[in-house]
N, C-alpha and C positions, 0 to 999 in steps of 0.2 A: 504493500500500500504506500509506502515511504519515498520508496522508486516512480510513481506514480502521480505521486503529490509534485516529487520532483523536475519531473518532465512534464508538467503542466506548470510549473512556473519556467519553466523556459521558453517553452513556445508559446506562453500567454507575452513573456518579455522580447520575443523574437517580434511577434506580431503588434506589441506596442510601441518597439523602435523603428520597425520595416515604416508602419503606418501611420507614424507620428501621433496615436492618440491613446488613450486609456479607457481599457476594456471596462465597460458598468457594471456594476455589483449585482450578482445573479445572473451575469453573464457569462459562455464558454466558450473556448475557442477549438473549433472543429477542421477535424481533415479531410480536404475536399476530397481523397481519395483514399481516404478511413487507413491509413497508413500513419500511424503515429511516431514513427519515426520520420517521415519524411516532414522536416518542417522550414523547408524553401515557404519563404514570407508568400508567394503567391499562392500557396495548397490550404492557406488559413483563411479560417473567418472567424468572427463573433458572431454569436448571437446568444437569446434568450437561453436561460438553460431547459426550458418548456419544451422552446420551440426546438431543440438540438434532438430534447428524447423524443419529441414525435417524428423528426424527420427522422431517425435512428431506426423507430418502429416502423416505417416505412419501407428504407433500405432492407431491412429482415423481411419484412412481408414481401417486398418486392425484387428479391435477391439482384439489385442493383444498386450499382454508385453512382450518382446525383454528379453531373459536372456542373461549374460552377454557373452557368447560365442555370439551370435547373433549380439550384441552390438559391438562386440570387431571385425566380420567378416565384419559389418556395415560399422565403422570408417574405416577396411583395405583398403575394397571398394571406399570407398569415397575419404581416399588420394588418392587414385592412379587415380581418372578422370582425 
């Protein structure tokens, strides 16, 4: 879990330097190709941590990976419910 904790403050840090801004509270930063090691600043996003498990329960149900136009059409959707 330690491990874990750790590699999530790297690429939450990787992702706040790449994109000059600071990730919101209850927010997570996700791999656009569910590869958690791979954390080139363009494979990241934030978002909601809501919105990361439903898109997660998606990916499982739909034994696909979301590219990042998908990702980006996702979050549009979801604000606006």
């Amino acid at each position: 879990m330690e491990n874990k904790r750790r590699n999530s403050k790297k690429y939450r840090s990787i992702y706040e330097n790449y994109f000059k801004k600071k990730i919101p509270a209850g927010w997570v930063v996700h791999h656009i190709d569910c590869n958690e090691n791979n954390n080139t600043p363009l494979n990241l996003i934030a978002m909601p941590e809501r919105m990361h498990n439903k898109m997660h329960s998606l990916i499982t149900k739909h034994k696909k990976f979301p590219n990042r136009k998908e990702i980006d059409d996702f979050i549009s959707s979801w604000m606006n419910e």
